[in-house]
N, C-alpha and C positions, 0 to 999 in steps of 0.2 A: 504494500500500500504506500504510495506519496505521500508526500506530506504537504501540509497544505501549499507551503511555498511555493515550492514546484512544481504543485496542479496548477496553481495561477499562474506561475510562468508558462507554462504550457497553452494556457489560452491565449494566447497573441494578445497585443494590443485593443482590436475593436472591442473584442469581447470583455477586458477590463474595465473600456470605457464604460459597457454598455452597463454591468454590474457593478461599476461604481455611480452611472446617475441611475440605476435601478435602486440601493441602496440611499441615496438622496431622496426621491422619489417619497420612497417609504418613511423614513423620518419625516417629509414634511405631510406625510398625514393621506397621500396617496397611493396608487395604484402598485406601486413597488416595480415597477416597468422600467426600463433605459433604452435607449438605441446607439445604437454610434453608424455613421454612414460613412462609406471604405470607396476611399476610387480603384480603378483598375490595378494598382501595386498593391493594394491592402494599407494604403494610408490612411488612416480614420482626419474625412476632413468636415465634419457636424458631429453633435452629441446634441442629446437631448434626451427626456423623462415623459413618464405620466403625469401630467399635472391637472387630474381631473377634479383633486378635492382643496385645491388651492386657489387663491388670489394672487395674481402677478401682475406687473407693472410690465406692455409689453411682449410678454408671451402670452399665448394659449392658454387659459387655464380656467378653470373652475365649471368645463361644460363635458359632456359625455365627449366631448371632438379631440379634447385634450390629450391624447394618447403619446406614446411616446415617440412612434414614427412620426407624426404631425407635429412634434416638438422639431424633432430633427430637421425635419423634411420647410421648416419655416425660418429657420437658419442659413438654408443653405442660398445663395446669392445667384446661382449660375445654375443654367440645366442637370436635375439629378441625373437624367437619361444614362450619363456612361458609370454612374457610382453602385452600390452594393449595400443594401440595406442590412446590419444584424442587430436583432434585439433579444435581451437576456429571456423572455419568455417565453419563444421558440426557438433554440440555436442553431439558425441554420440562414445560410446570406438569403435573403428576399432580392428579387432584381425588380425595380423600381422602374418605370415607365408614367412618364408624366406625359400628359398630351393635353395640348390646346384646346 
């Protein structure tokens, strides 16, 4: 058995992201959700939570909409089209297609 250090090393980057604002998430009294959004190399270039049971200044939050891919996904400036969705609730890359 690992230990834990090493199990988290072993998750790469997005995946940390995404369970560490998953872990935010849950302290501020929500969904306990995170995402992180990964371009083509696997660089996580958004993060964002569930913030369905919160008030924010700004972001998303305090309506069923508030999810943690729609945290992500309102962050990000440029077409997601070529980037890789992962969130700690299902783990496994979602491919994201936005359309007009």
């Amino acid at each position: 058995m690992e230990s834990a250090p090493v199990a988290w090393a072993v998750l790469g980057e997005p995946w940390q992201v995404a369970v560490g604002q998953a872990w935010e998430s849950w302290v501020a009294g929500s969904a306990g959700v995170g995402a992180a959004l990964i371009d083509a190399e696997g660089a996580v270039v958004a993060q964002g939570r569930n913030r369905m049971a919160e008030a924010s200044d700004g972001r998303l939050s305090g309506t069923v909409m508030a999810h943690a891919e729609m945290d992500v996904l309102a962050v990000v400036s440029n077409c997601p089209q070529t980037h890789n969705l992962a969130n700690d609730y299902h783990p496994t890359p979602i491919r994201v297609a936005v359309r007009s």
